[in-house]
mmCIF file of the N, C-alpha and C atoms, coordinates in Angstrom:
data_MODEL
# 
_entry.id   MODEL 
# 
loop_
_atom_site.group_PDB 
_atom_site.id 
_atom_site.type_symbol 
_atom_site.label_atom_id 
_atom_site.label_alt_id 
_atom_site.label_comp_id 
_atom_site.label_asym_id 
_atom_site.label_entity_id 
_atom_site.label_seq_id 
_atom_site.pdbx_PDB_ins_code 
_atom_site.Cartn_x 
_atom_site.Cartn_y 
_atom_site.Cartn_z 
_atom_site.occupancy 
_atom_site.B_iso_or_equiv 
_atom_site.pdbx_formal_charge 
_atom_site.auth_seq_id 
_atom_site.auth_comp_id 
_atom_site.auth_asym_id 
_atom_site.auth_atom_id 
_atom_site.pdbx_PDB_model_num 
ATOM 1   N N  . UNK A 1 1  ? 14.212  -7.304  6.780   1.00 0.00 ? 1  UNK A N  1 
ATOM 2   C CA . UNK A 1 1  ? 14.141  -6.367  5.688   1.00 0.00 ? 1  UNK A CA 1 
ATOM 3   C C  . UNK A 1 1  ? 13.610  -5.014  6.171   1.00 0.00 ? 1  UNK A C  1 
ATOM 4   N N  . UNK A 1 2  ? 12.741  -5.251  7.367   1.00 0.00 ? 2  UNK A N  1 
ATOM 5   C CA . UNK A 1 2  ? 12.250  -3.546  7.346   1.00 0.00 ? 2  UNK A CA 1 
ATOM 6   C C  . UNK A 1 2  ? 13.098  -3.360  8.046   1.00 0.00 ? 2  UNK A C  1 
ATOM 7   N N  . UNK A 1 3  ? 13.458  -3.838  9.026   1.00 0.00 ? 3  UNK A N  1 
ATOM 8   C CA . UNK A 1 3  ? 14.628  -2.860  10.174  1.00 0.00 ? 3  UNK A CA 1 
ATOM 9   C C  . UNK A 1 3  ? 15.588  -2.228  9.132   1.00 0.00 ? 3  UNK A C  1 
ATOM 10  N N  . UNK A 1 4  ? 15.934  -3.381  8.154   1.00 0.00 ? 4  UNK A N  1 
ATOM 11  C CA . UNK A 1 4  ? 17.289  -2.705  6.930   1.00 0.00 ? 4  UNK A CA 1 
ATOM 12  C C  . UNK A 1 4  ? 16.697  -1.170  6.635   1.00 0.00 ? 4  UNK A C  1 
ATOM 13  N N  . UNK A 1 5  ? 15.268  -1.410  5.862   1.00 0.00 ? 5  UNK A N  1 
ATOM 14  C CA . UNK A 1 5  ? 14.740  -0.266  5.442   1.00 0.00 ? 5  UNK A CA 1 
ATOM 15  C C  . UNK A 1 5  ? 14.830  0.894   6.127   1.00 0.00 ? 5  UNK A C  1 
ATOM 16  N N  . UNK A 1 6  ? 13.824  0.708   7.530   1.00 0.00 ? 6  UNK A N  1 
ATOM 17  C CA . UNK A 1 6  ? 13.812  1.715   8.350   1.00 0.00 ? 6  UNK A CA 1 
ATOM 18  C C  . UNK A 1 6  ? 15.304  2.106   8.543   1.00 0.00 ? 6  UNK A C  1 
ATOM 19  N N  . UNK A 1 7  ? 16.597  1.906   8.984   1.00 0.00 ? 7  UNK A N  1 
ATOM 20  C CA . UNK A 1 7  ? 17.752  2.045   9.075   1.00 0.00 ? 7  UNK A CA 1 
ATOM 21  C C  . UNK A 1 7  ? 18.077  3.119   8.127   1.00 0.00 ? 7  UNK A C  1 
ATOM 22  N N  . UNK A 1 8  ? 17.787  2.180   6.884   1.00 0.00 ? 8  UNK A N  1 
ATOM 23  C CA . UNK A 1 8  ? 18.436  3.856   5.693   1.00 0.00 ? 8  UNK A CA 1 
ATOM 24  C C  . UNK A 1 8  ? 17.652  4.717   5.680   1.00 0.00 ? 8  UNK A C  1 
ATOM 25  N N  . UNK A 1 9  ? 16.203  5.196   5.527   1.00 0.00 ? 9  UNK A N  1 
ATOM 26  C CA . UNK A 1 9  ? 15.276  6.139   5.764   1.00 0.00 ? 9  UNK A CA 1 
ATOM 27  C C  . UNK A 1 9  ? 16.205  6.450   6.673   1.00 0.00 ? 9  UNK A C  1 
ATOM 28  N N  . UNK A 1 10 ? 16.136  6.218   8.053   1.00 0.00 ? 10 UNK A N  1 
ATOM 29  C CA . UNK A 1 10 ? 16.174  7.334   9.230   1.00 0.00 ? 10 UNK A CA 1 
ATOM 30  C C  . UNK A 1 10 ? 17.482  8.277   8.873   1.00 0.00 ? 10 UNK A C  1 
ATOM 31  N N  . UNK A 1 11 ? 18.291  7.499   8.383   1.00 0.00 ? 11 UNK A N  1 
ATOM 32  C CA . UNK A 1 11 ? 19.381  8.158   8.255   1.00 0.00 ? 11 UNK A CA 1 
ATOM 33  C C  . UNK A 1 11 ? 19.607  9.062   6.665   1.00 0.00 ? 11 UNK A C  1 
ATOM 34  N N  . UNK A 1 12 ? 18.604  9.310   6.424   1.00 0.00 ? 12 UNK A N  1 
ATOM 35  C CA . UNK A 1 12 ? 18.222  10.583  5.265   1.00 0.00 ? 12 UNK A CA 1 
ATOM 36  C C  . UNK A 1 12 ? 18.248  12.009  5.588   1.00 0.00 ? 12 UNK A C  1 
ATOM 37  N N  . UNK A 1 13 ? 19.047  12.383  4.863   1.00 0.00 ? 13 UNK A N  1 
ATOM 38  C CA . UNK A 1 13 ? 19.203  14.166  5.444   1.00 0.00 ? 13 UNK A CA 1 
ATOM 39  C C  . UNK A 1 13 ? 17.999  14.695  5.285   1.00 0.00 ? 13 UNK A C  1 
ATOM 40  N N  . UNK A 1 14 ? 16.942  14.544  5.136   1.00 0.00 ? 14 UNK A N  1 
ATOM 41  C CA . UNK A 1 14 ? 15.632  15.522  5.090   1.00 0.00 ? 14 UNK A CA 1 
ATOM 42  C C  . UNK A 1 14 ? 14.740  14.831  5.903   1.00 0.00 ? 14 UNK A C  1 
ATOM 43  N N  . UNK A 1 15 ? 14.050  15.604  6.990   1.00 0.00 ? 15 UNK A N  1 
ATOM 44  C CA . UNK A 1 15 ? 13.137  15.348  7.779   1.00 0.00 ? 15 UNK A CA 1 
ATOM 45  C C  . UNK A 1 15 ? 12.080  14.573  6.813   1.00 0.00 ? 15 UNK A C  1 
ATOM 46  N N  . UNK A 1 16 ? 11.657  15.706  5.553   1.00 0.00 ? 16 UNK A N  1 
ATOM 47  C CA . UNK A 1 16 ? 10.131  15.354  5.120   1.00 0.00 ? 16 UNK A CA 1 
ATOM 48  C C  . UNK A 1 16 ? 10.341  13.701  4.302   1.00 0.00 ? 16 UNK A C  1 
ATOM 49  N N  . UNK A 1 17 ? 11.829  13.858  4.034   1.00 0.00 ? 17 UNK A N  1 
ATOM 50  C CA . UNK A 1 17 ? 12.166  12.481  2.895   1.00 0.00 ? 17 UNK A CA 1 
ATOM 51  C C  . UNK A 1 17 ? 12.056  10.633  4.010   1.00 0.00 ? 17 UNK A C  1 
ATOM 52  N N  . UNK A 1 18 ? 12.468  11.446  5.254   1.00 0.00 ? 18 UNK A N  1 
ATOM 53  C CA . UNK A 1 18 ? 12.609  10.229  6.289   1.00 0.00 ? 18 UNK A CA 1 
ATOM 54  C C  . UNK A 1 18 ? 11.008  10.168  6.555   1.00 0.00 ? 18 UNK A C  1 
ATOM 55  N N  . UNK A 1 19 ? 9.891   10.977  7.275   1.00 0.00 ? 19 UNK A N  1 
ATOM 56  C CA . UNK A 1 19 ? 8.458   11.087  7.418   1.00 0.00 ? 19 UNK A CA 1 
ATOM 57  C C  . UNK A 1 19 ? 7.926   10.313  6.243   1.00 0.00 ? 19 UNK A C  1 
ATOM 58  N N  . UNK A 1 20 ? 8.098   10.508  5.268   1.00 0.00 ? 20 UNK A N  1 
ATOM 59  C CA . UNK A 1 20 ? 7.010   10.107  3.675   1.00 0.00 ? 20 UNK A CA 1 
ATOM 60  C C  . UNK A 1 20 ? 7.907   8.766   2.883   1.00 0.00 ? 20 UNK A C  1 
ATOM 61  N N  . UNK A 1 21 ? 8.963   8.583   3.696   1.00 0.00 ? 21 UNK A N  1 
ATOM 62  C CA . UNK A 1 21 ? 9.505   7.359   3.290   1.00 0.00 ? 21 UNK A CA 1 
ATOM 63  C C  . UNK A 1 21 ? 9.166   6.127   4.458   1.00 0.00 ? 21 UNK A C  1 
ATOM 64  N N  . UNK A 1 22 ? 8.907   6.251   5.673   1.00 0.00 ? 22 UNK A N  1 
ATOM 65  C CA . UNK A 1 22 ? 8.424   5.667   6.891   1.00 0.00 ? 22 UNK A CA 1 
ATOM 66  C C  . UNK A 1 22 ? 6.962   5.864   6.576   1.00 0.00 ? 22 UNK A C  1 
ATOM 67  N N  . UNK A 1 23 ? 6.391   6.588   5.931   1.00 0.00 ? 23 UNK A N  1 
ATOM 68  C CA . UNK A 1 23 ? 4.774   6.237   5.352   1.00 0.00 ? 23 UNK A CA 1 
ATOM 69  C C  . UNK A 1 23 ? 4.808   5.479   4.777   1.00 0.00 ? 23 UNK A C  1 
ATOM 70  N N  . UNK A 1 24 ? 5.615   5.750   3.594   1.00 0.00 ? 24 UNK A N  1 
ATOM 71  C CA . UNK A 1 24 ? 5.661   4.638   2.436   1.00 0.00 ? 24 UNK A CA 1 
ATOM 72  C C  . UNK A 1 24 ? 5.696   2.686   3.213   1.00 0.00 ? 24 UNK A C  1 
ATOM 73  N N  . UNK A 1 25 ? 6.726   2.897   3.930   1.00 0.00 ? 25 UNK A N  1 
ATOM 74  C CA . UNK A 1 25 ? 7.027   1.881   4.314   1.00 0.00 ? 25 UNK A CA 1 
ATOM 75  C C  . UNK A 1 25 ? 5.597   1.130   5.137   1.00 0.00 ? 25 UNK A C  1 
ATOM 76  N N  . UNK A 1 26 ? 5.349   1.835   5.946   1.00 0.00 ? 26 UNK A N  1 
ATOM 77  C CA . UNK A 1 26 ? 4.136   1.086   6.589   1.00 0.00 ? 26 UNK A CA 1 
ATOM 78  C C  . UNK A 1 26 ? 2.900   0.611   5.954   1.00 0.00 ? 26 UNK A C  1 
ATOM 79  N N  . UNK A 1 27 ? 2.320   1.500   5.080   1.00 0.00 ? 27 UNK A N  1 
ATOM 80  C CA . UNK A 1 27 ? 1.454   1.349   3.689   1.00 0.00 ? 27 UNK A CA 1 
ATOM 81  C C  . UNK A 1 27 ? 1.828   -0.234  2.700   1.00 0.00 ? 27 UNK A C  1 
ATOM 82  N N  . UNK A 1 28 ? 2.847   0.379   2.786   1.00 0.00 ? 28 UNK A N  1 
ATOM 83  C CA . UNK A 1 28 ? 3.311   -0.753  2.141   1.00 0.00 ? 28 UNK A CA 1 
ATOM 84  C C  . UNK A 1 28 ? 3.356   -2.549  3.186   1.00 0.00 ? 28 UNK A C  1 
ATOM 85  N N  . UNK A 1 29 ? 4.135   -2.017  3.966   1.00 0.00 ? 29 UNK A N  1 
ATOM 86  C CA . UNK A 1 29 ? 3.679   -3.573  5.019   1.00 0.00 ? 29 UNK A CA 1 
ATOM 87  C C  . UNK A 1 29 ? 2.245   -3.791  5.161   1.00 0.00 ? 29 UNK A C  1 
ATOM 88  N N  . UNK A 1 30 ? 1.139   -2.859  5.491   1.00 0.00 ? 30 UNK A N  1 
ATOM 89  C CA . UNK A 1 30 ? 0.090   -2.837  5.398   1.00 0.00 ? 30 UNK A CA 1 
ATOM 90  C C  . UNK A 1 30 ? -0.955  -3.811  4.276   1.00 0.00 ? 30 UNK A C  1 
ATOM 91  N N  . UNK A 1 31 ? -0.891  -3.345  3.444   1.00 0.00 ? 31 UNK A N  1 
ATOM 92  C CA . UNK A 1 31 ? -1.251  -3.589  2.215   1.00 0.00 ? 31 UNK A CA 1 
ATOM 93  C C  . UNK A 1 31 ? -0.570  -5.420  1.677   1.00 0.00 ? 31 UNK A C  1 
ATOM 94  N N  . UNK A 1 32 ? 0.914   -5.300  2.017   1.00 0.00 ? 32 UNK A N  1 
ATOM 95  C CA . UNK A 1 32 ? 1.451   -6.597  1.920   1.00 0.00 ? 32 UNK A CA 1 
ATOM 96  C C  . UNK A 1 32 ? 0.873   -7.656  2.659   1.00 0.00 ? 32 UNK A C  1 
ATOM 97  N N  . UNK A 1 33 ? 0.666   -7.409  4.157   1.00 0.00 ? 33 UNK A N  1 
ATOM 98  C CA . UNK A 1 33 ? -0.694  -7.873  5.169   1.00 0.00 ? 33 UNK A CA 1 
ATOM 99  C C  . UNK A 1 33 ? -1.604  -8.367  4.385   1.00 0.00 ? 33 UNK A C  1 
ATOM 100 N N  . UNK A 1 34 ? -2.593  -8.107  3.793   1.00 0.00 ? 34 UNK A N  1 
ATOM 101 C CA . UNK A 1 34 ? -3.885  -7.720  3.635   1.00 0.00 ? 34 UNK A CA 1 
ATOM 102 C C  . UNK A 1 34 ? -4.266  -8.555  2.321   1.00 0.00 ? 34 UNK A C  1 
ATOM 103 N N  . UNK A 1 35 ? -2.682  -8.681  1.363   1.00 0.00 ? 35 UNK A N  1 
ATOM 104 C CA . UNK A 1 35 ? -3.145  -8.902  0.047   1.00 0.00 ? 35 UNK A CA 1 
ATOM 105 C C  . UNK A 1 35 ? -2.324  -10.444 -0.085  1.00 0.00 ? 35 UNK A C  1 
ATOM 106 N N  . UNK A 1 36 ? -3.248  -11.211 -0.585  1.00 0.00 ? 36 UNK A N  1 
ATOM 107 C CA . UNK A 1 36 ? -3.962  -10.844 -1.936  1.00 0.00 ? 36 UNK A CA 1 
ATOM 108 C C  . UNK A 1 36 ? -5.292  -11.381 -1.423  1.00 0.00 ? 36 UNK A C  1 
ATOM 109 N N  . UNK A 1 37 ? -5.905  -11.557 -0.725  1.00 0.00 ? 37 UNK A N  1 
ATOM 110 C CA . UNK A 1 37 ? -7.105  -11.303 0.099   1.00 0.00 ? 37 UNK A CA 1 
ATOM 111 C C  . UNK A 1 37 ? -7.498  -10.282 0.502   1.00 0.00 ? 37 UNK A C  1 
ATOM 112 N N  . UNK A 1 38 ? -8.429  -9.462  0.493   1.00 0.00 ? 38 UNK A N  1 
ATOM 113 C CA . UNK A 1 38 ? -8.550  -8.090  1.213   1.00 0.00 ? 38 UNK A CA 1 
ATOM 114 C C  . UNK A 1 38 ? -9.790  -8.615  2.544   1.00 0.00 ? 38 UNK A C  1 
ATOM 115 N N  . UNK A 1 39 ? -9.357  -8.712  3.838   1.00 0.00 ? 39 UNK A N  1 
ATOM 116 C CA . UNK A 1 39 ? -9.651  -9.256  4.571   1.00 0.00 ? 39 UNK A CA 1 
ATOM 117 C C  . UNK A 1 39 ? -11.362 -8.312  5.099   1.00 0.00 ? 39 UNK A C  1 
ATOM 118 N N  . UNK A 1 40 ? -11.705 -7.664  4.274   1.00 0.00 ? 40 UNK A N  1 
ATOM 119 C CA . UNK A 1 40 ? -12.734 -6.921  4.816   1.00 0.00 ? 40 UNK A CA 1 
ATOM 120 C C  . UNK A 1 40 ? -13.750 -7.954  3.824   1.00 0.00 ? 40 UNK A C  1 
ATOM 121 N N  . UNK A 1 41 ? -13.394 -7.724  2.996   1.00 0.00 ? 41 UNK A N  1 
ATOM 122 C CA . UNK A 1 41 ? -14.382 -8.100  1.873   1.00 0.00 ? 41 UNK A CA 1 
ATOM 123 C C  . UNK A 1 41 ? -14.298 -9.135  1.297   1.00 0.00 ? 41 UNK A C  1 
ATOM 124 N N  . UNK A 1 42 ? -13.209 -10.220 1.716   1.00 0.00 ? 42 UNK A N  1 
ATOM 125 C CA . UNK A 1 42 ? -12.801 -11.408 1.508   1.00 0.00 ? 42 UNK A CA 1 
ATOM 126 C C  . UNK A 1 42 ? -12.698 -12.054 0.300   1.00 0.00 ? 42 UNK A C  1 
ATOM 127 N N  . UNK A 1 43 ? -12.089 -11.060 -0.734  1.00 0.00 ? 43 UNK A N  1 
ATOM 128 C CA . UNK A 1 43 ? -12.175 -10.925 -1.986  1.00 0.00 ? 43 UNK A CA 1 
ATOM 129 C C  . UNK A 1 43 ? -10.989 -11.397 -2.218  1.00 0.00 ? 43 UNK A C  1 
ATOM 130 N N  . UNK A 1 44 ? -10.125 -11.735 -3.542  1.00 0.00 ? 44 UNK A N  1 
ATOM 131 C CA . UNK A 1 44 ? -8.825  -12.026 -3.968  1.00 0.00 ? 44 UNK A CA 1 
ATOM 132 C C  . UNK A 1 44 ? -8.607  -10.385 -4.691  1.00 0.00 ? 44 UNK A C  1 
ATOM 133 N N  . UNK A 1 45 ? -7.547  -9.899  -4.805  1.00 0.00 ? 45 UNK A N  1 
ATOM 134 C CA . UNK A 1 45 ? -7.081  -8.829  -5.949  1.00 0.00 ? 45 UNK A CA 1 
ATOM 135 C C  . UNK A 1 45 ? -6.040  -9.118  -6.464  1.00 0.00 ? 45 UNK A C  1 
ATOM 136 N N  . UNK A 1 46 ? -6.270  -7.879  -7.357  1.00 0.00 ? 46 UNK A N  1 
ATOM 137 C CA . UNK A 1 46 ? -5.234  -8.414  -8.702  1.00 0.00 ? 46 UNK A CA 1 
ATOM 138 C C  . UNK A 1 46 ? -4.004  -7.633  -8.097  1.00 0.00 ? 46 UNK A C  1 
ATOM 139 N N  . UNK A 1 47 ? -3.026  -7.922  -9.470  1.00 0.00 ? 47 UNK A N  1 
ATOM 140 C CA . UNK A 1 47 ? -1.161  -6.810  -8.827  1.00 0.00 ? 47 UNK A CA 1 
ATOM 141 C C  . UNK A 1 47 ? -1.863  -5.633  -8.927  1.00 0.00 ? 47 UNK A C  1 
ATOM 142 N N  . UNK A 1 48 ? -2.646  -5.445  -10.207 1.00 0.00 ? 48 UNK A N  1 
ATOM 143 C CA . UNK A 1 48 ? -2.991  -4.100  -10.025 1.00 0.00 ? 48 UNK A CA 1 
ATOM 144 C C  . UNK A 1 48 ? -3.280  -3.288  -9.121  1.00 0.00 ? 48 UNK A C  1 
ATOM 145 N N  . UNK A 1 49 ? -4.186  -3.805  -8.399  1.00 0.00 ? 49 UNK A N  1 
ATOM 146 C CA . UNK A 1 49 ? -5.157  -3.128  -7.611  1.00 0.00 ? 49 UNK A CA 1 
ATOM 147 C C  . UNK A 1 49 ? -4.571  -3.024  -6.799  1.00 0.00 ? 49 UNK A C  1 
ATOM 148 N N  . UNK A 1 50 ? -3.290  -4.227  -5.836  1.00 0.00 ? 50 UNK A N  1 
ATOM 149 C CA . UNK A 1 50 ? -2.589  -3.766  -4.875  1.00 0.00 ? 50 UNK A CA 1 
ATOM 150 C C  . UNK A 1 50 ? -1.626  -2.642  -5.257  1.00 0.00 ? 50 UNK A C  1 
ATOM 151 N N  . UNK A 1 51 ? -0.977  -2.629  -6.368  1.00 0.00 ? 51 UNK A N  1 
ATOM 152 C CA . UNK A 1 51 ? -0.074  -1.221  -6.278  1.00 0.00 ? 51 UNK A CA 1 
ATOM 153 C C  . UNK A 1 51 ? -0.565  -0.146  -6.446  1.00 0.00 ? 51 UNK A C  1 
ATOM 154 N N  . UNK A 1 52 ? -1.926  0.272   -7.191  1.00 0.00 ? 52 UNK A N  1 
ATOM 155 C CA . UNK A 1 52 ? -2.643  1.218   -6.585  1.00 0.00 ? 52 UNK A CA 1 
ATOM 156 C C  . UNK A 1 52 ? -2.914  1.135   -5.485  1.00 0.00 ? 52 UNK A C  1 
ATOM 157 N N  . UNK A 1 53 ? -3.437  0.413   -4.541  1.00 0.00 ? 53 UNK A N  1 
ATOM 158 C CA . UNK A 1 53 ? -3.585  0.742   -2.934  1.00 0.00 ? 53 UNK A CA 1 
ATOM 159 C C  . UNK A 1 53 ? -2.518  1.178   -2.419  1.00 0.00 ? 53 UNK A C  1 
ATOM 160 N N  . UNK A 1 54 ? -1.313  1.172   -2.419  1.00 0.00 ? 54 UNK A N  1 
ATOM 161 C CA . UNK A 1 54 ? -0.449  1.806   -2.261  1.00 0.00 ? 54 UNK A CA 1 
ATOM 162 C C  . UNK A 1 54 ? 0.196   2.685   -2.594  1.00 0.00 ? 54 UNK A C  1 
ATOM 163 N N  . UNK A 1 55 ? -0.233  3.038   -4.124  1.00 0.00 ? 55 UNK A N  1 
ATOM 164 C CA . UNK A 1 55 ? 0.366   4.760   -4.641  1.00 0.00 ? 55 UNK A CA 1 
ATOM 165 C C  . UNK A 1 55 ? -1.001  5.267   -3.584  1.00 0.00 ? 55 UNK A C  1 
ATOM 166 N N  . UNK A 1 56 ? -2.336  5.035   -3.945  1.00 0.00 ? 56 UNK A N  1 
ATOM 167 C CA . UNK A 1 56 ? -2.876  5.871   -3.236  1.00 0.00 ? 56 UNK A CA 1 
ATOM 168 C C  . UNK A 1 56 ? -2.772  6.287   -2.151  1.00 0.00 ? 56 UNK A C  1 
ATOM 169 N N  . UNK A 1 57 ? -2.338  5.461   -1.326  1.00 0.00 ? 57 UNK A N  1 
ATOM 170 C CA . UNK A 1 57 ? -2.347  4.943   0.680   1.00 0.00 ? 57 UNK A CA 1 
ATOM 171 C C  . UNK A 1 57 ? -0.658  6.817   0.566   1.00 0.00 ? 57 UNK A C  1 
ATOM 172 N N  . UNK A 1 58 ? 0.400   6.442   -0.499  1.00 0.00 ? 58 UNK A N  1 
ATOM 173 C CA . UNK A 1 58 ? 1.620   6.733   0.033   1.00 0.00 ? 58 UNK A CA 1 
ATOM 174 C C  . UNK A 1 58 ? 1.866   7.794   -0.892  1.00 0.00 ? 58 UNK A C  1 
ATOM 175 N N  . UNK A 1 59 ? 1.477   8.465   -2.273  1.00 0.00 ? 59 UNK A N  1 
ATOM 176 C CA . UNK A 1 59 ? 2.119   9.460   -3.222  1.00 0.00 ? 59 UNK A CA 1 
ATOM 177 C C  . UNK A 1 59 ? 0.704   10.325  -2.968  1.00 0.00 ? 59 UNK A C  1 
ATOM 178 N N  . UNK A 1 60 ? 1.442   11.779  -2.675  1.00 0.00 ? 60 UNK A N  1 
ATOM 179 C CA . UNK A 1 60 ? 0.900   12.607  -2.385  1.00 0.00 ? 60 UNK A CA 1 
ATOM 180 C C  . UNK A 1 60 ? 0.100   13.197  -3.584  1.00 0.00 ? 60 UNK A C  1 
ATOM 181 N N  . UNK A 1 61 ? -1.332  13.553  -3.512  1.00 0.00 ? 61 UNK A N  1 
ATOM 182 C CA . UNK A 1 61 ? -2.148  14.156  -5.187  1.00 0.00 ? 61 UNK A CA 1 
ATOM 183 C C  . UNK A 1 61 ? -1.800  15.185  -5.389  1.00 0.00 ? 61 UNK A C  1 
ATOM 184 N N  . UNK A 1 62 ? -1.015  15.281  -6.765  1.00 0.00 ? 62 UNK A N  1 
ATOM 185 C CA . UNK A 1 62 ? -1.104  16.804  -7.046  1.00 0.00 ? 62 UNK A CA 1 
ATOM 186 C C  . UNK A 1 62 ? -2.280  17.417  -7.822  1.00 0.00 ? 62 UNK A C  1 
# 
């Protein structure tokens, strides 16, 4: 699935759309890693909390 992913990203006509979509992506494997245990604190989390860790980790603040 990520090679698929990475594949269409790269091949996106905009530099910044391929960069912040290859963020997205790693954040996201990251986080998929991690959950639903958060291995620091050896806690369980909720859906919530993981898809905020990831808007935060990947959508830029305006």
């Amino acid at each position: 699935m990520q090679r698929s992913l990475k594949r269409e990203i790269n091949q996106s006509t905009s530099e910044d759309i391929e960069k912040h979509s290859l963020s997205l992506l790693t954040s996201l494997v990251t986080n998929l890693s991690n959950w639903p245990v958060d291995q620091k604190s050896d806690k369980t989390t909720d859906l919530s909390s993981f898809i905020n860790d990831i808007l935060e980790d990947c959508v830029p603040k305006i």
